[in-house]
C-alpha positions in Angstrom: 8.2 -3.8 19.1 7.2 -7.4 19.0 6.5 -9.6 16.0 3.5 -12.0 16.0 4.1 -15.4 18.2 1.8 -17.9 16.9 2.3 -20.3 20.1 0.1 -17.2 22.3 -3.3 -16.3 22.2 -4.6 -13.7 19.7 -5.2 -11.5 22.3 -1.6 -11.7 24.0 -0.1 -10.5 20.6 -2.8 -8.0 20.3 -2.0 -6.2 23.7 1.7 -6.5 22.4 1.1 -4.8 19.5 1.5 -2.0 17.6 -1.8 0.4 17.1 -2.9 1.7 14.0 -2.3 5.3 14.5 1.9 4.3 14.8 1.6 1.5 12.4 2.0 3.5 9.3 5.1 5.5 10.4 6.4 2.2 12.6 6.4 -0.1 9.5 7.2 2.2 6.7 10.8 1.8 5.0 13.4 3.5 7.5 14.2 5.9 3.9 10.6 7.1 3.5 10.7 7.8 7.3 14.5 10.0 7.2 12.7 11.8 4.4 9.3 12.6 6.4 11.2 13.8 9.1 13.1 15.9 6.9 9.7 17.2 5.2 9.6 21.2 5.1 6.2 21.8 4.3 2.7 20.4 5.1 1.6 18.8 1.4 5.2 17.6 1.4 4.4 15.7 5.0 0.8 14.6 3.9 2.2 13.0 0.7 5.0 11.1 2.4 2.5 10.3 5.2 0.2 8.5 2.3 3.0 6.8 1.0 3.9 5.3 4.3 0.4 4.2 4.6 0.0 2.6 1.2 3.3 0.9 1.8 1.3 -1.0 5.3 -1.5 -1.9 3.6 0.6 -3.6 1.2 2.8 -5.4 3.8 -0.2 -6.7 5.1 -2.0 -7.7 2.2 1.2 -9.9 1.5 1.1 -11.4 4.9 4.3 -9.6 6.0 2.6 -8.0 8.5 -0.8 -9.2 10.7 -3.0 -6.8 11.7 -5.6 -7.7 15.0 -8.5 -5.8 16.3 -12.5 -6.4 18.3 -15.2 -6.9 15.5 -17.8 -4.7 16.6 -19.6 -5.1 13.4 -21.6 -7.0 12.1 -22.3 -8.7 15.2 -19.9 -7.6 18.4 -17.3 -9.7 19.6 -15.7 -9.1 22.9 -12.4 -12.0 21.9 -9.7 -10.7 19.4 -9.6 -11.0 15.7 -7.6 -11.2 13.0 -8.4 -8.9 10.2 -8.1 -11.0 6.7 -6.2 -9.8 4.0 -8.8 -9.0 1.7 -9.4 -5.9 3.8 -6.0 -4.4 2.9 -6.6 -3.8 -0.6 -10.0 -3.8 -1.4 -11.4 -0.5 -1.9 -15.1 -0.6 -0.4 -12.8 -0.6 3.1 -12.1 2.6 4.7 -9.0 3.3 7.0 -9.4 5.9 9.5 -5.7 5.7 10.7 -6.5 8.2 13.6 -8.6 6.5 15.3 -7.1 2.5 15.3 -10.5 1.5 13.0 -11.2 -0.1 9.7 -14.5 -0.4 7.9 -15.9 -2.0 4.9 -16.9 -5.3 3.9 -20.0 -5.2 6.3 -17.5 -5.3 8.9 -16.2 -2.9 11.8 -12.9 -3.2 13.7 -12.2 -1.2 16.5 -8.6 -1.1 18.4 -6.5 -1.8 15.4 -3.1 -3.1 16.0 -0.3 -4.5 14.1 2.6 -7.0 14.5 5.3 -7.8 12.1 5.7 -11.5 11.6 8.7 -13.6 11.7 11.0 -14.4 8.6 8.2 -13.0 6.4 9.4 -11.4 3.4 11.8 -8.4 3.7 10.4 -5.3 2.3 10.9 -4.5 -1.3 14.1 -2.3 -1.2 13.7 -0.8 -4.5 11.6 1.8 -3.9 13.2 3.1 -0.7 15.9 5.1 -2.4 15.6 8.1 -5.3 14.2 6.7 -8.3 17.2 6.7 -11.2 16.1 8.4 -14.3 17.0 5.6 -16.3 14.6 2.7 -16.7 15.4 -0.5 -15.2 15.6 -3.6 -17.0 13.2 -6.5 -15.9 14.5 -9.6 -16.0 16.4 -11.4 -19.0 17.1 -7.9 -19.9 13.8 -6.7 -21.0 12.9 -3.1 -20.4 10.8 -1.7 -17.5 7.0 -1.1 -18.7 7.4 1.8 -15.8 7.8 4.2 -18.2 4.4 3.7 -20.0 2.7 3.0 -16.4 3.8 6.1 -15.7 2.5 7.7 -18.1 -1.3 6.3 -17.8 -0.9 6.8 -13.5 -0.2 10.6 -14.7 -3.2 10.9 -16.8 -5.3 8.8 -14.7 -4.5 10.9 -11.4 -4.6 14.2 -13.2 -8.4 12.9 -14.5 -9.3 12.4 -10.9 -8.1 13.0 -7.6 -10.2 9.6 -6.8 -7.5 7.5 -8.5 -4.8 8.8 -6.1 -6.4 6.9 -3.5 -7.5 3.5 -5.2 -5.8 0.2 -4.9 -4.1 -1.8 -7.6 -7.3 -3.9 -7.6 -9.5 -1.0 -7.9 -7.6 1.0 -10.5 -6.6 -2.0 -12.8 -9.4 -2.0 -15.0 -9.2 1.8 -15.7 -5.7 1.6 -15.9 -5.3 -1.1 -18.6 -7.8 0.0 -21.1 -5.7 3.6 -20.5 -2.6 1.4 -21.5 -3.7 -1.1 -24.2 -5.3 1.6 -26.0 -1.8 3.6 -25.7 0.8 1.2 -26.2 -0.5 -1.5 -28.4 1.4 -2.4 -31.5 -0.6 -1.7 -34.7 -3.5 -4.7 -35.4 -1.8 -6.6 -32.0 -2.9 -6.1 -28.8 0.0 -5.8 -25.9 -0.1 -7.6 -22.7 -2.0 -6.2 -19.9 -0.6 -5.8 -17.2 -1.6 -7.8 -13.8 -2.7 -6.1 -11.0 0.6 -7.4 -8.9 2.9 -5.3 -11.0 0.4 -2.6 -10.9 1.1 -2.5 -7.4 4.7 -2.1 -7.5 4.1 0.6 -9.9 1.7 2.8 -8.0 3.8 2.2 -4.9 7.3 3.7 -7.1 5.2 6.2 -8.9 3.8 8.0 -5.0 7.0 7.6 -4.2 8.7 10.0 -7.3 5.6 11.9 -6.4 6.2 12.4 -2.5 10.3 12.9 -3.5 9.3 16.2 -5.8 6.9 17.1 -3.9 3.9 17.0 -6.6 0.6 15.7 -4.9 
């Protein structure tokens, strides 16, 4: 497929373009893809499918990928739009994959389609092979806080099936009075953590989820 030209019109890349329903499977990581194909059961398929999704919205919400469709709400458009970021990780917007549209916002876009872009960022390559049960060390040799965001995603998603589904942005809040009130020090307060690790977090911890098959 073709990646975004800037030098044609909107609605050149557009017809070029990859539609919504394909997106997810199109611009996942080729491991997540070798392991959906290989899926032997139904839950197992729908969990890797949500992965692969997650990992979309993401690409797009860092500008790695751009994502065009025909506003239809609030007012109709007949010309080509791009869809802004925002409405790839905001959680008042609802995906319905099947059927190329996106709502939320006060918007409605019809006859989504995607494009990668040119020498945008490569896609994290971390999370596209088995996680090693050892935790990694962040940089300068500090350990990974995985372990403890771990531990509040499992609480938080056994709570409520609602959190499964919720964006960095819309989990954060929840998710760091979950953590602070676990793993602060006695009379100190530990570092929240920002919404941009969160992310990477939740992405890793659907993927240990989709790899064992626990949804």
């Amino acid at each position: 497929m073709w990646d975004f030209e800037p030098d044609l019109a909107l609605s050149e890349n557009w017809s070029r373009a990859v539609k919504l329903h394909e997106a997810w499977f199109h611009y996942a990581p080729e491991a997540i893809k070798n392991q959906y194909r290989g899926a032997s059961s139904k839950p197992r398929m729908d969990s890797l499918r949500e992965l692969m999704r997650s990992y979309v919205r993401e690409f797009a919400f860092r500008g790695e990928l751009i994502a065009l469709a025909i506003r239809v709400e609030p007012s109709p458009d007949t010309h080509v739009s791009k869809i802004p970021l925002i409405f790839f990780e905001s959680d008042a917007v609802q995906f319905d994959w099947d059927n190329n549209k996106i709502r939320g916002l006060g918007h409605t876009f019809e006859d989504v389609r995607v494009l990668g872009i040119t020498n945008a960022n490569p896609a994290p390559t971390e999370f596209t092979a088995p996680i090693p049960s050892s935790s990694p060390k962040g940089r300068a040799g500090r350990p990974s806080n995985y372990k403890k965001a771990c531990h509040v995603l499992q609480e938080l998603y056994g709570q409520s099936h609602n959190y499964r589904d919720m964006s960095a942005a819309g989990i954060l809040d929840v998710f760091n009075e979950r953590y602070l009130s676990l793993f602060s020090p006695p009379n100190k307060r530990a570092a929240a953590v920002s919404e941009r690790a969160l992310r990477t977090y939740i992405i890793r911890y659907r993927q240990e989820l989709a790899e064992t098959g626990n949804n």
